[in-house]
Legacy VTK file of the C-alpha trace (Angstrom):
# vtk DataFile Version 3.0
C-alpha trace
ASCII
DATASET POLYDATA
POINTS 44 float
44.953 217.519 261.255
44.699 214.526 263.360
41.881 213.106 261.095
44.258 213.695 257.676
46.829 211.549 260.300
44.905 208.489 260.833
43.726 208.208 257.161
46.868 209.539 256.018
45.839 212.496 254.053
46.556 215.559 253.256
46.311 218.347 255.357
47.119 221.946 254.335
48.855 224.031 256.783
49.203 227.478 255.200
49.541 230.986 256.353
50.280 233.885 254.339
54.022 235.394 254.619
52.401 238.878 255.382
50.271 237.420 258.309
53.041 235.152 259.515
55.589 237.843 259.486
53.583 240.360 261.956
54.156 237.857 264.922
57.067 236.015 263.627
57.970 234.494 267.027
54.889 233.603 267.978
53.650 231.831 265.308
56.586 229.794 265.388
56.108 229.054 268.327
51.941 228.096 267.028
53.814 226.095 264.213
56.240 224.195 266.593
52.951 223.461 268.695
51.233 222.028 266.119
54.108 219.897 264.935
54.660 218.463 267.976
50.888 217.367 268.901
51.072 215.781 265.127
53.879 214.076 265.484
52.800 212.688 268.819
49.409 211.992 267.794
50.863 209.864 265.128
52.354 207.436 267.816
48.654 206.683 269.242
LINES 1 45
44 0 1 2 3 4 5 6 7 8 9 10 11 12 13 14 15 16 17 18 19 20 21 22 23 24 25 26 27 28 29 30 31 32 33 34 35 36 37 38 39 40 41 42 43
């Protein structure tokens, strides 16, 4: 992910609905993890 940030590609973030829905709050809270170490690793 942080690679696909400093060439600016694409990265594909995917999970399946049936996965993502058996820990719903937790993987949000993954999710929300992950956007936030992108979106500071983009300031670097």
């Amino acid at each position: 992910m942080h690679g696909a940030a400093e060439e600016g590609a694409y990265y594909h973030l995917w999970w399946h609905p049936r996965n993502f829905g058996k820990n719903t709050g937790g993987n949000l809270a993954m999710l929300e993890k992950l956007l936030q170490y992108h979106k500071v690793s983009l300031k670097d």
